[in-house]
DOFINU-587309 format. One record per atom (N, C-alpha, C): residue in one letter; x, y, z. Coordinates in steps of 0.05 Angstrom, whole numbers, plus 5000, padded with zeros to 4 digits. Each point is the difference from the previous one (the first is absolute). Last residue first. Layout:
<atoms>
aXYZ/...
</atoms>
This chain:
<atoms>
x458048734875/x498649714993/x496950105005/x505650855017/x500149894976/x497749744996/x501750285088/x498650144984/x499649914972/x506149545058/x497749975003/x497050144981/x509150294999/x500249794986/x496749845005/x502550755049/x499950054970/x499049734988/x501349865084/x498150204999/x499849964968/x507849635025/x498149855000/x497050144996/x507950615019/x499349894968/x497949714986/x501550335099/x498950324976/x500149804975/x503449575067/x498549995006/x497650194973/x510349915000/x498149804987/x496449955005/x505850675043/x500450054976/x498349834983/x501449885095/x497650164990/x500350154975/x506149425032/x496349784994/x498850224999/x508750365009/x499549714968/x497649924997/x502550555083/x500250234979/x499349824964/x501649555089/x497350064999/x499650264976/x508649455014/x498149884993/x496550095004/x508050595025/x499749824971/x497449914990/x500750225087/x498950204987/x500349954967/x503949375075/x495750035002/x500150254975/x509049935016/x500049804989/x495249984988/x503550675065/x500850014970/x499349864976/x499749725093/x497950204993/x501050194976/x505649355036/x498049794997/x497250294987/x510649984997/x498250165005/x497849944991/x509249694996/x497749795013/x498050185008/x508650154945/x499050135018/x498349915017/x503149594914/x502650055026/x498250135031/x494449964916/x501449605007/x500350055022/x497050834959/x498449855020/x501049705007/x505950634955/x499550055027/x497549855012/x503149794913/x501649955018/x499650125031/x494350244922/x498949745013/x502649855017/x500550884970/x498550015021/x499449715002/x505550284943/x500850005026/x498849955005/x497449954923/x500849765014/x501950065020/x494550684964/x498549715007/x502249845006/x504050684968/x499550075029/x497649755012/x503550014916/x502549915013/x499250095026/x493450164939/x500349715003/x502449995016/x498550914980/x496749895023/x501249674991/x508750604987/x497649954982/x498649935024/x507650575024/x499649775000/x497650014989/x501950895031/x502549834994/x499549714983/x492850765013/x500849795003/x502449844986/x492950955019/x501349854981/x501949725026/x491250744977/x501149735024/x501249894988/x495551024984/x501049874998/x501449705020/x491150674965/x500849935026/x502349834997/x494050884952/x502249614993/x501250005027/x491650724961/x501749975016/x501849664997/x493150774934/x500949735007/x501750045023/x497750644933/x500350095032/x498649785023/x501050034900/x502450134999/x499950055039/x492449594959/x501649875001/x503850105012/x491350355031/x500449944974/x501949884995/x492950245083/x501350034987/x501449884971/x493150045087/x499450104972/x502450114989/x499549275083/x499050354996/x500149994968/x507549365035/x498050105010/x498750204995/x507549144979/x497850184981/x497750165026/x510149374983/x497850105008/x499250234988/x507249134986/x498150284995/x498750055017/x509549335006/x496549984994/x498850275001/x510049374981/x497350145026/x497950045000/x511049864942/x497749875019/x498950145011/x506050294922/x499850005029/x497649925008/x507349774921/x496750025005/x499950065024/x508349744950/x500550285016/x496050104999/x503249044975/x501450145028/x499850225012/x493049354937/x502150274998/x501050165023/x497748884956/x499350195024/x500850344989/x497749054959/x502250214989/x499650235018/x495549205027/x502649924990/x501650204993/x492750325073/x499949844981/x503949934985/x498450405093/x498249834992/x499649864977/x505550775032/x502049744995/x497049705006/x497650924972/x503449985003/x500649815010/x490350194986/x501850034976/x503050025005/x493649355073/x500350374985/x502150034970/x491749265024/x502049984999/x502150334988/x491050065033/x501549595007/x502649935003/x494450864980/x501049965034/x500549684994/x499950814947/x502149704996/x500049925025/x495550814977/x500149944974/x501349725000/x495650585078/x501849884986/x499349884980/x495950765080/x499349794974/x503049964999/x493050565073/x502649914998/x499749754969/x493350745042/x500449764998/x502650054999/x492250615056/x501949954982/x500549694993/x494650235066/x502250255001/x500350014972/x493849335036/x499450285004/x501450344996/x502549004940/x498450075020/x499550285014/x505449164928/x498250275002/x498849975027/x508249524940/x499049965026/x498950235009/x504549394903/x498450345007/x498949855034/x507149594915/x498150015022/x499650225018/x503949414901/x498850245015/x498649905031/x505549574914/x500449995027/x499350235020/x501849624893/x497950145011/x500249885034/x504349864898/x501449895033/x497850245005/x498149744904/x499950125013/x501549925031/x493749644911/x503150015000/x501650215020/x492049335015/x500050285001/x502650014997/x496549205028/x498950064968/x500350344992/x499649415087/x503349984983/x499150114965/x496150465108/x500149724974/x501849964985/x493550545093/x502149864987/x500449914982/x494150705074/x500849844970/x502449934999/x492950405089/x503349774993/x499049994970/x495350675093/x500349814962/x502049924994/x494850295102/x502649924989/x499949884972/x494750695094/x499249774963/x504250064987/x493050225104/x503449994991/x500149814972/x491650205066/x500450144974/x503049994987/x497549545088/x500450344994/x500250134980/x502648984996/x498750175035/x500450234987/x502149584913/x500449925030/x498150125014/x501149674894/x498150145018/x501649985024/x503449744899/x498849955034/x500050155012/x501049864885/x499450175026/x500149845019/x504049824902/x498449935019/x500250185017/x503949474907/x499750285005/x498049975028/x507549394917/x498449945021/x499950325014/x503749274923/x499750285000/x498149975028/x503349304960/x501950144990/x500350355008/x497148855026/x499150255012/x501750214991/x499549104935/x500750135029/x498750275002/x499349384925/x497750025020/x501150065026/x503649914908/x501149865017/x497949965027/x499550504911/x501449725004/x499849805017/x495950945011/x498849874982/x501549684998/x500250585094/x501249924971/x499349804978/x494250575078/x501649704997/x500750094976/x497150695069/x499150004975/x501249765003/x494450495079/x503149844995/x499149844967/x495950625100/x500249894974/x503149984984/x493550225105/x502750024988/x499549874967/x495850425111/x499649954965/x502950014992/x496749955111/x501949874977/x498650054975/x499650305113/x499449934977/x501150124976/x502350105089/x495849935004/x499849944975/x508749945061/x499849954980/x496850074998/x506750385083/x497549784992/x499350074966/x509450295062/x496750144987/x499349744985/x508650065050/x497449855013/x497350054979/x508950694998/x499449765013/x497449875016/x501050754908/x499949995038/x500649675010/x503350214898/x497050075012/x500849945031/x508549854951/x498750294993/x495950075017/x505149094988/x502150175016/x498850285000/x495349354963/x499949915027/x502050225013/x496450194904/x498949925025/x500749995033/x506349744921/x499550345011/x497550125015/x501749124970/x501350025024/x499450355013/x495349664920/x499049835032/x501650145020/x503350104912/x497650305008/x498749855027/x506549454961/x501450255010/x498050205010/x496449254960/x501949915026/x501150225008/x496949864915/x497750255013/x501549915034/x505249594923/x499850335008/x497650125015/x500548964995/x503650104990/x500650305010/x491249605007/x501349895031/x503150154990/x492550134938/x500150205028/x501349815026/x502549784900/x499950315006/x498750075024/x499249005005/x501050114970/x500650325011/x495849195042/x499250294993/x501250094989/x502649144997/x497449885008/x498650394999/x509249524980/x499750265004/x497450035004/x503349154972/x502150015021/x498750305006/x493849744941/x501849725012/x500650185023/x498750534933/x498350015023/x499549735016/x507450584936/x499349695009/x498350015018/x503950784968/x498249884982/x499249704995/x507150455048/x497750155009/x498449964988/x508949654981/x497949865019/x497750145012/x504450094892/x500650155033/x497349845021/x499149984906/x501449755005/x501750015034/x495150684945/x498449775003/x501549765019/x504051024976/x500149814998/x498049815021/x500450934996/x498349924976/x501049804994/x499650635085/x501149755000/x498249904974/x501551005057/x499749844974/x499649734995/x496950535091/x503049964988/x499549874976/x495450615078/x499649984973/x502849834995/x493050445082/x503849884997/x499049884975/x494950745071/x500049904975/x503449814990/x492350495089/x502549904986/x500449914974/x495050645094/x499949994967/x502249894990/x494250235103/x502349924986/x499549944966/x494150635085/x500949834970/x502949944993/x496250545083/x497149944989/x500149794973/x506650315106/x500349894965/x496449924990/x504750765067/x497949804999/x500349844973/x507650604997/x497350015028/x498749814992/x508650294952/x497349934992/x497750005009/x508550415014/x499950024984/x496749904985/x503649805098/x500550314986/x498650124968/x500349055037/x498350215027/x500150304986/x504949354952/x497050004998/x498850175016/x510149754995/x499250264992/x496350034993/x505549255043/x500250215013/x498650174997/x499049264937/x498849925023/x500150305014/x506349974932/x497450104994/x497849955023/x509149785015/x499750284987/x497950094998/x501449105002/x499050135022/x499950245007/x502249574918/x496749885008/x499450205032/x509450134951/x497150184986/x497549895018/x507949555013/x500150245017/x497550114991/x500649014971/x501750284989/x498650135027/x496549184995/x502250035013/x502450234989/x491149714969/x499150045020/x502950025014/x499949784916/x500150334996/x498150025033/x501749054956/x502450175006/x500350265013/x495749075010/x498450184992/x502750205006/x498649005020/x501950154977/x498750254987/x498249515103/x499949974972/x501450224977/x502049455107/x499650154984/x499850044970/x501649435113/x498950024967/x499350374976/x506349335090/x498450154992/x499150034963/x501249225091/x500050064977/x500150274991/x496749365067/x501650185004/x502150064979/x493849334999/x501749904994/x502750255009/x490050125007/x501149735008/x502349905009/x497650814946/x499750075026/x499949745021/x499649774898/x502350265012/x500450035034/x492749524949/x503349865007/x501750165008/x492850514992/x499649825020/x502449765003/x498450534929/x500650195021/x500249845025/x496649514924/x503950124993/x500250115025/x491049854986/x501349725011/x503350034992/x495050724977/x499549955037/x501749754991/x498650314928/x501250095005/x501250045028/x493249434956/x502349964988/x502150165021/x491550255006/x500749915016/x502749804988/x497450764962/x500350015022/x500749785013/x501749934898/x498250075016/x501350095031/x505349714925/x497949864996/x496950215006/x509150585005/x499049835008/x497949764990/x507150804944/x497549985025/x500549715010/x507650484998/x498149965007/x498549924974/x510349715050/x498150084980/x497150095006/x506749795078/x497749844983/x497950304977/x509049675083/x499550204984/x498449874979/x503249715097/x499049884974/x500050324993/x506149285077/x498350284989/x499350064974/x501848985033/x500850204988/x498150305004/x499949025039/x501150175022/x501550244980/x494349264969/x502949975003/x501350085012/x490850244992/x499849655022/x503349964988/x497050784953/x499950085029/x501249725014/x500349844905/x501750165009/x500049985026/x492749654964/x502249875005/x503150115012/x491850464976/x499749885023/x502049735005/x501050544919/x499650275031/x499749755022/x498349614918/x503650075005/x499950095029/x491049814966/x502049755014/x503450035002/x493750744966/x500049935033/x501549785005/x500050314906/x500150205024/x500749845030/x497449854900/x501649855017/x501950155019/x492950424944/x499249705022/x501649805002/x502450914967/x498650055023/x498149605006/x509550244961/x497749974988/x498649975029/x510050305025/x498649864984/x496750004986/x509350205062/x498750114979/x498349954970/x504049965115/x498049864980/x499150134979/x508750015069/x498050264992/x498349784971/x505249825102/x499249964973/x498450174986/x508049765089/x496450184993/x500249904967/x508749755055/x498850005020/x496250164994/x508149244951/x498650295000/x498949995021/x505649254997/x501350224987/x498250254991/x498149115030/x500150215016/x502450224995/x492549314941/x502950075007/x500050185020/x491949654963/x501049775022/x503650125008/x494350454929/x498150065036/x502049875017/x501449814908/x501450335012/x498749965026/x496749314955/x503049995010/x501450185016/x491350074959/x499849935028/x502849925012/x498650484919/x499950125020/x499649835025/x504649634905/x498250085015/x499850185024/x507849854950/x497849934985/x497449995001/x508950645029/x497649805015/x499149784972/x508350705029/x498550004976/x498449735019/x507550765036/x499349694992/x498250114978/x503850715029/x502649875009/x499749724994/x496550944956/x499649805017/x501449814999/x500550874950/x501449935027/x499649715014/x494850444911/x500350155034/x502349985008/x499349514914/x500650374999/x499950095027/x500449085002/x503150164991/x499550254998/x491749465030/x502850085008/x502750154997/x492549794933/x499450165028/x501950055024/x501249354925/x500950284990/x498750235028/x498949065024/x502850094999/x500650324982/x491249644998/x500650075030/x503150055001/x496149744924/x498950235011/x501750125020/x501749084971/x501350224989/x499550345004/x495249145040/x502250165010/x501750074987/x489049995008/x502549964980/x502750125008/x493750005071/x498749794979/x502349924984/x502650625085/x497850044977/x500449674979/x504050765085/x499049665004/x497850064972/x508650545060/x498150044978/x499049734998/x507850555067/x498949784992/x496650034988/x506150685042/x500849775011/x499949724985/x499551125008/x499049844990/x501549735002/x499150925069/x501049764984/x498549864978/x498850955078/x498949734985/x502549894988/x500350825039/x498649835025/x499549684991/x501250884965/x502550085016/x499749755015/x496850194896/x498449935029/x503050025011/x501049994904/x499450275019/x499250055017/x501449204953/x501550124999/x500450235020/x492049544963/x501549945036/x502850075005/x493950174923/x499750165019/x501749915025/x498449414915/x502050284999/x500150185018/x493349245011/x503749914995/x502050295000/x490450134988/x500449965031/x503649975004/x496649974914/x499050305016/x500649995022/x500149244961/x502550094989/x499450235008/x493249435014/x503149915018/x501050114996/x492350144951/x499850255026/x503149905012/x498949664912/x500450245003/x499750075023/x502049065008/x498350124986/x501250374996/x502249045046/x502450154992/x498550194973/x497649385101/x499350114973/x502050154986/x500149885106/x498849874981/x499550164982/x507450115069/x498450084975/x498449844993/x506450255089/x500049774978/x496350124987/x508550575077/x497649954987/x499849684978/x503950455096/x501549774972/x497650024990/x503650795064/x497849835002/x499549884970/x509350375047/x497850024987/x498049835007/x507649985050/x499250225003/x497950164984/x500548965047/x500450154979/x500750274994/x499649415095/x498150114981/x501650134977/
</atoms>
């Protein structure tokens, strides 16, 4: 066995190179090999990472046994036939989000767990220290959760950016950014709590007719109400999120991506964590819960998808993949709502 875990790339897009630059700093990964269309692309993709081949296609890359997982970074409807080709090559997968759909998203999970396989999606800020930091500190700080509150904003005033292809990007702003407020959902609200209902709305880009802007409630079991905005039309990085209840709340200003080594121009000396707020007080008598972190939330995603290859932790492996469908489950909701 390897002492890394050989990664290969589809795509050589902005998210490849987010990912690309991070494996540096994994204690666990490799980059190995890249597979893209134009193979000038693909060779400048290499030389800046490290990678050791170049593909012209990804089914080639599948056929080499020179990687042992793949990280699919790609347009959400040419999604599955990679993922499920990958799994039936005997590659561990790492898979961009969003999804087609749920059940798109089953018939991946399922090559997976077939093909003994593990799978995991590209959701970064569920693998910083902060997510469970905060999980711990609920009982205390928040009690009973009565409301989650998210907001993710990212500029994007070029047309020509694939988020404005409703071809290849079919929801546009709530599969790209309301995806993050789905997850914070799943990791932050009670395990298991029942969905009772969906309002959601959504503006289209005059040009282009993508989903540019998008705003919505769901209802759970027990009065538990969750609002999500998102959009690319706000000159603004907006990454709020608030978790209220009988005690108190807890908030972040970057639960996606944290301000130190989450975004491109990070700031080293930002101390990660999160607020609290209890009782009638003022700002000056705020509390900060600090979680700082040696290593960025992507160089720790891709430990972790080396420990679900190596490790064969078949109930780990089950928690991945049930932490993704019930991400996508929520956003089909939305998305349902919307049509």
């Amino acid at each position: 066995m390897n002492e890394k875990l050989r990664l290969g790339i589809v795509g050589t897009g902005s998210i490849a190179n987010i990912i690309a630059k991070s494996i540096p700093d994994s204690d666990n990964v490799e980059l190995a090999a890249v597979s893209s269309r134009d193979s000038g692309t693909a060779a400048e993709f290499a030389a800046r990472h490290g990678a050791g081949r170049t593909f012209d296609s990804w089914q080639e890359m599948l056929e080499w046994d020179g990687i042992d997982a793949v990280y699919a970074a790609v347009p959400t409807f040419a999604e599955e036939d990679i993922c499920v080709a990958a799994a039936h090559a005997g590659k561990h997968l790492l898979a961009d989000k969003p999804f087609a759909d749920l059940k798109s998203l089953r018939r991946i999970t399922h090559a997976c767990r077939s093909n003994s396989v593990a799978f995991l999606d590209a959701t970064h800020f569920v693998h910083h220290p902060r997510t469970q930091a905060v999980i711990n500190a609920i009982p205390e700080f928040v009690g009973e959760i009565r409301a989650l509150r998210s907001s993710f904003y990212a500029f994007v005033p070029d047309r020509s950016n694939i988020r404005f292809d409703p071809e290849k990007e079919p929801t546009g702003v709530l599969g790209d950014l309301s995806w993050y407020s789905m997850r914070a959902m799943v990791e932050y609200l009670p395990s298991g709590i029942d969905l009772v209902s969906v309002k959601a709305w959504t503006h289209r880009d005059d040009q282009t007719r993508a989903v540019s802007r998008a705003a919505g409630i769901l209802e759970f079991e027990g009065g538990v109400m969750s609002t999500f905005e998102a959009g690319y039309d706000i000159d603004a990085r907006v990454m709020d999120l608030e978790i209220m209840g009988l005690k108190g709340m807890v908030s972040m200003d970057d639960f996606v991506l944290d301000w130190q080594k989450g975004i491109p121009e990070g700031d080293p000396a930002h101390d990660v964590g999160f607020t609290v707020r209890q009782g009638k007080v003022t700002p000056k008598d705020y509390g900060f819960v600090s979680t700082p972190s040696e290593r960025s939330a992507k160089a720790l995603m891709l430990d972790r998808l080396e420990y679900l290859a190596r490790s064969g932790n078949i109930e780990a492996r089950d928690a991945s993949i049930a932490a993704t469908e019930r991400t996508q489950e929520l956003l089909d909701a939305v998305w349902g709502a919307v049509r």
